[in-house]
N, C-alpha and C positions, 0 to 999 in steps of 0.2 A: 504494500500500500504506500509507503513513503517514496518507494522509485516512481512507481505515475503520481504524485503530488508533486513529487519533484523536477518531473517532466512537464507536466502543467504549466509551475511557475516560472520554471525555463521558456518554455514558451511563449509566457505573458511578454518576458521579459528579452527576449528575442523577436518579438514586435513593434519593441520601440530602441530599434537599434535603424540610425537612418540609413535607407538604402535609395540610393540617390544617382550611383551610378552603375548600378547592375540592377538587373527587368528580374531579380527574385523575388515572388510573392512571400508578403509574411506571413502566410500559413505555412509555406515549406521550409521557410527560415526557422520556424518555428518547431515542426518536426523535428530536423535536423538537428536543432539544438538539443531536444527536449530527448532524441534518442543518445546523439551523443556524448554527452555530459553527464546524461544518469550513466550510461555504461561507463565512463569514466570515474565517476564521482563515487559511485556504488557499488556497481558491476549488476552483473544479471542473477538470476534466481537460483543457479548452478554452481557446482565447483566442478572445477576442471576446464580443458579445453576440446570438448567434444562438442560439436554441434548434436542440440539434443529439440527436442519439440517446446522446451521451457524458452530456450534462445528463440524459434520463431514466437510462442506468445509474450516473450519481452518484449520485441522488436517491435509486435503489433501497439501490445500495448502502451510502449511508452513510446512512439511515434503518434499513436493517435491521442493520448491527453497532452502531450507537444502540438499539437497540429491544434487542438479545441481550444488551450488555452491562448493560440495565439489568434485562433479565428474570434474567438469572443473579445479579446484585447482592439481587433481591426475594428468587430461592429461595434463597439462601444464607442469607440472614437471616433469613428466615420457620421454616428448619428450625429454628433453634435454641428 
């Protein structure tokens, strides 16, 4: 549960990083972050270096609350 929170606010917080001269959406900036930073910061749900079915549902899962928290971070600010 702390690695997708932590992907989340990775997210949030890789949405408001200015992208001004690269055409990258901050939903995928958000991803990006939100997957590789928790892998870095935490690691994944496994020990070892085996790809296992846990590494694809990390992957899913802390790309897609990376991805949410930075699409929610755009529409909040876009409304205004």
């Amino acid at each position: 549960m702390i690695r997708i929170l932590n992907a989340f606010f990775l997210g949030i917080s890789a949405a408001f990083i200015p992208n001004k001269k690269s055409n990258i959406h901050p939903v995928l900036l958000g991803a990006i972050f939100g997957f590789l930073f928790t892998k870095i910061l935490l690691g994944d749900y496994d020990r070892g270096y085996a790809w296992t079915y846990s590494d694809l549902a990390f992957l899913i899962n802390t790309t897609l609350a990376g991805a949410g928290g930075a699409w929610l971070t755009t529409s909040i600010l876009s409304s205004k």
